[in-house]
FIDREN-970204 format. One record per residue (C-alpha): x, y, z; residue number from 1. Coordinates in steps of 0.05 Angstrom, whole numbers, plus 5000, padded with zeros to 4 digits. Each point is the difference from the previous one (the first is absolute). Layout:
BEGIN
R east north   up num
R    X     Y    Z NUM
...
END
This chain:
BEGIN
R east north   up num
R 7163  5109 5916   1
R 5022  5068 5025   2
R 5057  5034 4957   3
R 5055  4971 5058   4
R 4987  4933 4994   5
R 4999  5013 4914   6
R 5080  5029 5018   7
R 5013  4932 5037   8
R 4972  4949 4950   9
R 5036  5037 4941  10
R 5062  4992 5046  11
R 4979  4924 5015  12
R 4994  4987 4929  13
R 5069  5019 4984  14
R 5023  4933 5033  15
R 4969  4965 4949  16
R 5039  4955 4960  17
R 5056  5010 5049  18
R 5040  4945 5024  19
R 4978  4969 5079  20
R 5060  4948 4993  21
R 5050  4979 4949  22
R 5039  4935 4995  23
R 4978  4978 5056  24
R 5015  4929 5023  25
R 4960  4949 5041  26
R 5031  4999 5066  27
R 5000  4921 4989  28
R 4996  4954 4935  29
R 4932  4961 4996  30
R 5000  4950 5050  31
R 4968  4933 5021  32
R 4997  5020 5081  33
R 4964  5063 4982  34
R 4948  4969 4956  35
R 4994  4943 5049  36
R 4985  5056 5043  37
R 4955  5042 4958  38
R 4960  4934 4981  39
R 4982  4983 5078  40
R 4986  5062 5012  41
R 4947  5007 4945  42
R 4984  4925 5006  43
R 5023  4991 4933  44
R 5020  4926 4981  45
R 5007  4993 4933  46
R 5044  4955 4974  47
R 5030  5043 4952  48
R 5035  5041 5060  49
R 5040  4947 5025  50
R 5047  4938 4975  51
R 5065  5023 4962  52
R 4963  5023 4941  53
R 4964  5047 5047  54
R 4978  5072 4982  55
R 4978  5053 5038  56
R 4920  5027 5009  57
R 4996  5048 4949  58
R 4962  5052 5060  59
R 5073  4996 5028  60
R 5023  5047 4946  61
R 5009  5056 5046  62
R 5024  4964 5065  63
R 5077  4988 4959  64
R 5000  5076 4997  65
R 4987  5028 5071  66
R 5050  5036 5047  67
R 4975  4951 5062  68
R 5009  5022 5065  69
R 5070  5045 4979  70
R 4957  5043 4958  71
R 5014  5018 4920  72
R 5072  5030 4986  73
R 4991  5011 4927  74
R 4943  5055 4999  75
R 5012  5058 4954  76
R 5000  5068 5023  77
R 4942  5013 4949  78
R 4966  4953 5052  79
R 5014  5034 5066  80
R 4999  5071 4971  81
R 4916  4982 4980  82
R 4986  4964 5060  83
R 5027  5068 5046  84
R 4961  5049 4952  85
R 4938  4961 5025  86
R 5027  4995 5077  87
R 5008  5080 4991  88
R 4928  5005 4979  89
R 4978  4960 5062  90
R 4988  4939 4961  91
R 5045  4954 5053  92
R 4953  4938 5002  93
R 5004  4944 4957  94
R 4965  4946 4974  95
R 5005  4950 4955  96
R 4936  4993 4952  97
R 5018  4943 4951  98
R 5043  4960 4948  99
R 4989  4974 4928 100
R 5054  4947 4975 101
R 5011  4978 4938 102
R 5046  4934 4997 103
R 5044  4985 4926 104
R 5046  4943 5021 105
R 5009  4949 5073 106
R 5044  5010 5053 107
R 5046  4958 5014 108
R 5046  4976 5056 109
R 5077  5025 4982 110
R 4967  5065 4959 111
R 5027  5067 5024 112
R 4955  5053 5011 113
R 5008  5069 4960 114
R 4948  5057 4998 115
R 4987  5068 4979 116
R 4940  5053 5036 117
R 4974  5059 4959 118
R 4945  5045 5037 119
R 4949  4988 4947 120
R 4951  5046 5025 121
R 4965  5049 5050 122
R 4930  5014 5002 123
R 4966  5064 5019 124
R 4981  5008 5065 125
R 4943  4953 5027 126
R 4970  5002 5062 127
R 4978  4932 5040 128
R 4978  4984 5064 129
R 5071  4991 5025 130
R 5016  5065 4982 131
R 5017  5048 4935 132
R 5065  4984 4960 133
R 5023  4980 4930 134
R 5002  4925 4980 135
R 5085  4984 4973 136
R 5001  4930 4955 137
R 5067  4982 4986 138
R 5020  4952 4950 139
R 5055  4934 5022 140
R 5032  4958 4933 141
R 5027  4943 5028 142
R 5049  4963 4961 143
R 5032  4941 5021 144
R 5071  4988 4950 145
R 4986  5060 4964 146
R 4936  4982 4976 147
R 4940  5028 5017 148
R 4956  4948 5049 149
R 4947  5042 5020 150
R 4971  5073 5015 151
R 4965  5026 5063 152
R 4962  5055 5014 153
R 4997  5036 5075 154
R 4946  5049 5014 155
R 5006  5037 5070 156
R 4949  5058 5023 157
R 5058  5051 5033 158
R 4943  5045 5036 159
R 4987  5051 5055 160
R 4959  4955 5053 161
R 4930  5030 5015 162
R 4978  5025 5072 163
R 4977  4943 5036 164
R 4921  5003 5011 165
R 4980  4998 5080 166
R 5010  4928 5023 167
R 4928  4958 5002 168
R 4983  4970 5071 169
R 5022  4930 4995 170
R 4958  4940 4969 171
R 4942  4968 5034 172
R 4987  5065 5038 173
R 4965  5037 4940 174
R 4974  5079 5023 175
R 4924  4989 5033 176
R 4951  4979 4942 177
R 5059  4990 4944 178
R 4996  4919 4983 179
R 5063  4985 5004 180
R 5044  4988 4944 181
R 5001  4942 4959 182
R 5063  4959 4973 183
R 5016  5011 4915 184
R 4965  4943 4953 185
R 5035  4948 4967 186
R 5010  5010 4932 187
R 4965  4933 4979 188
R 5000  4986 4914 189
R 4995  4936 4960 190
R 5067  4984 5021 191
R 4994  5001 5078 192
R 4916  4996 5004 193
R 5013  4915 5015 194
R 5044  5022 5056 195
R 4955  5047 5031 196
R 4939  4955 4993 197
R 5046  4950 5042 198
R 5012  5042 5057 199
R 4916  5017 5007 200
R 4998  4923 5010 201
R 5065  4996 5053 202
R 5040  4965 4939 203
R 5080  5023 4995 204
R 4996  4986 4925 205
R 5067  4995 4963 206
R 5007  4991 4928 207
R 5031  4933 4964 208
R 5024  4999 4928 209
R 4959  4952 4956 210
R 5062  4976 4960 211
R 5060  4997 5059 212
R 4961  4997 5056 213
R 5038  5061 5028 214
R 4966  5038 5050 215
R 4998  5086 4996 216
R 4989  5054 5050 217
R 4970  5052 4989 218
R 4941  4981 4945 219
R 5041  5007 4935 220
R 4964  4982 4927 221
R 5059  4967 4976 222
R 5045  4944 5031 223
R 5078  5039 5008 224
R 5029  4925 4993 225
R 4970  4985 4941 226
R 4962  5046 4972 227
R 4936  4967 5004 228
R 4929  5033 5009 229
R 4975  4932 5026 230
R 4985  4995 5075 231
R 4956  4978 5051 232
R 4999  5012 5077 233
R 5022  4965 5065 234
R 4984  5024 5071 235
R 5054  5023 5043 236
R 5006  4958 5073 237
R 5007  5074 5035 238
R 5062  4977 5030 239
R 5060  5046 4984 240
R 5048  5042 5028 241
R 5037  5068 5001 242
R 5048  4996 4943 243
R 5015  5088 5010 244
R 4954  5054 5028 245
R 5007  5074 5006 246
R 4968  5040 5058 247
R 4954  5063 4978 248
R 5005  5056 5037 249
R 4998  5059 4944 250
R 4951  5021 4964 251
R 4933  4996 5043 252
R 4952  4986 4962 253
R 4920  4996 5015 254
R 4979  4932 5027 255
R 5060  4983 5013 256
R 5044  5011 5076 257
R 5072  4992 4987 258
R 5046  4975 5016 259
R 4976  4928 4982 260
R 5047  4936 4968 261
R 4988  4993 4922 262
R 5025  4924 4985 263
R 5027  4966 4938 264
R 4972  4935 5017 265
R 5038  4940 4977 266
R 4929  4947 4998 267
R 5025  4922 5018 268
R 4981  4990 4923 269
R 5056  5050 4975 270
R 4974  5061 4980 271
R 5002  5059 5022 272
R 4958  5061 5016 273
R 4992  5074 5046 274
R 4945  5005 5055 275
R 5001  5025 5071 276
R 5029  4958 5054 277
R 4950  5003 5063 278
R 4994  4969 5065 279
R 5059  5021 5032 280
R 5027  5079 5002 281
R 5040  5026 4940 282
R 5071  5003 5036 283
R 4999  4922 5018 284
R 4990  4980 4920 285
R 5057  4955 4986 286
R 5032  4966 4932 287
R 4977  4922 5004 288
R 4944  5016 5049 289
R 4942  4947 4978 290
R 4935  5039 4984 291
R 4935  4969 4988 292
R 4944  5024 4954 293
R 4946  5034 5021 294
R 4934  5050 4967 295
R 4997  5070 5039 296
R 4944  5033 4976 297
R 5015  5078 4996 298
R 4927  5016 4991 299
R 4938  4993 4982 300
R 5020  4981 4920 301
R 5070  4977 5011 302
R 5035  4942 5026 303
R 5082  4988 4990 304
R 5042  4946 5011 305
R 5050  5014 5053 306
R 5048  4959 5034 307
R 4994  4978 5073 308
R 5064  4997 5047 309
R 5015  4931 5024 310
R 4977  4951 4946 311
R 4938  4977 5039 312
R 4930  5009 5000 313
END
């Protein structure tokens, strides 16, 4: 690093240990709606999240502690003063990079929501292919009655975007004698390799627990009902339809000619999963349109399931 960017880190690094947020409060007490909510969303249904001795998904630790839509009134200026030093060096993009959670006690319907934020630390500067910048983790202790519940860890990249490289001409018309380029491999293991063998024979395979007979989406080892490593397979009818989608327009990437509908496809036996909705264009995707299964093969090594517009052959 040059000797400006050694100024700015030792500046960074006197935010360390500095307060982001103190006493703040949950903007609501733990709730049954929300974790109703939260557990549709994620296709959650555990039994331990609803009834009236409920509890709350222990990944929802941080959800009882954001600003919503109103924003957060209870940052420090330690907070804002670090996040303008890196604005001032150009560093005015954000992303967020990941989490780490540690959970000490369940949530509970009725429990009110307090939490402190320290800045717990700032790395030197990196450079990545979204740009250079400095990585900021701060750290969240959540308490619920005074006592702690849980801690949660936010990393975000705060960085300086790079130039954008010369755009590529678009898929399937690859410069004279370039093949043209080829979708990213599944990652297949010993977890997922059954699945993968299924779709090479034109089989939707979905997992079924050996002990509660609970069927899983995506290949898991382990049964989240019960806990069992016990399974076998059944094969999925094809029939299904659009439980949510999102339309990709941003980022291109090679093989791919945006914007196209990405599905999360509700199948008739009541799992879930994400592939592209085809057969009609990407603005007339609906939720509750029926989709059928169908094998699109991408090239000469790869074949996906995708669903089919309609629900018919």
């Amino acid at each position: 690093m040059s000797g400006t960017d050694d100024a700015l880190h030792e500046r960074l690094l006197a935010f360390v240990g500095r307060p982001a947020a103190t006493a703040g409060t949950g903007k609501d007490p733990v709730n049954l709606p929300m974790i109703r909510h939260w557990c549709e969303a994620m296709g959650d249904a555990h039994p331990a999240y609803r009834g009236p001795d409920a509890v709350a998904p222990p990944t929802m630790l941080q959800a009882w502690t954001m600003g919503g839509l109103s924003g957060h009134t209870d940052r420090s200026s330690a907070y804002e003063e670090l996040f303008a030093l890196l604005d001032g060096a150009g560093c005015t993009s954000v992303v967020a990079t990941d989490c780490e959670q540690e959970y000490l006690r369940p949530l509970r319907p009725g429990d009110e929501i307090g939490f402190d934020t320290v800045i717990e630390s700032v790395s030197e500067r990196k450079t990545t292919k979204l740009g250079t910048g400095y990585f900021v983790t701060t750290r969240t202790d959540v308490r619920a009655g005074g006592e702690l519940a849980g801690t949660h860890r936010f990393r975000i990249l705060k960085y300086a975007p790079a130039p954008r490289a010369p755009r590529k001409p678009p898929a399937g018309n690859p410069p004279a004698g370039k093949p043209p380029a080829r979708r990213p491999r599944p990652v297949v293991n010993r977890d997922n390799a059954g699945f993968w063998e299924g779709v090479a024979e034109h089989r939707l395979l979905v997992q079924r627990c050996g002990d509660c007979a609970a069927l899983r989406f995506p290949w898991l080892p382990g049964c989240a009902d019960c806990g069992s490593r016990e399974w076998d397979t059944v094969e999925a009818s094809g029939e299904g339809t659009v439980f949510s989608y999102v339309v990709m327009h941003h980022p291109s990437f090679p093989a791919f000619d945006p914007p196209y509908a990405v599905g999360l496809i509700e199948l008739a036996e009541g799992v879930r999963m994400i592939s592209n909705v085809v057969g009609v264009p990407y603005d007339e995707v609906r939720i509750g349109m029926p989709v059928r299964l169908e094998f699109l093969r991408v090239d000469e090594e790869l074949e996906l399931p995708v669903f089919r517009a309609g629900g018919e052959d």
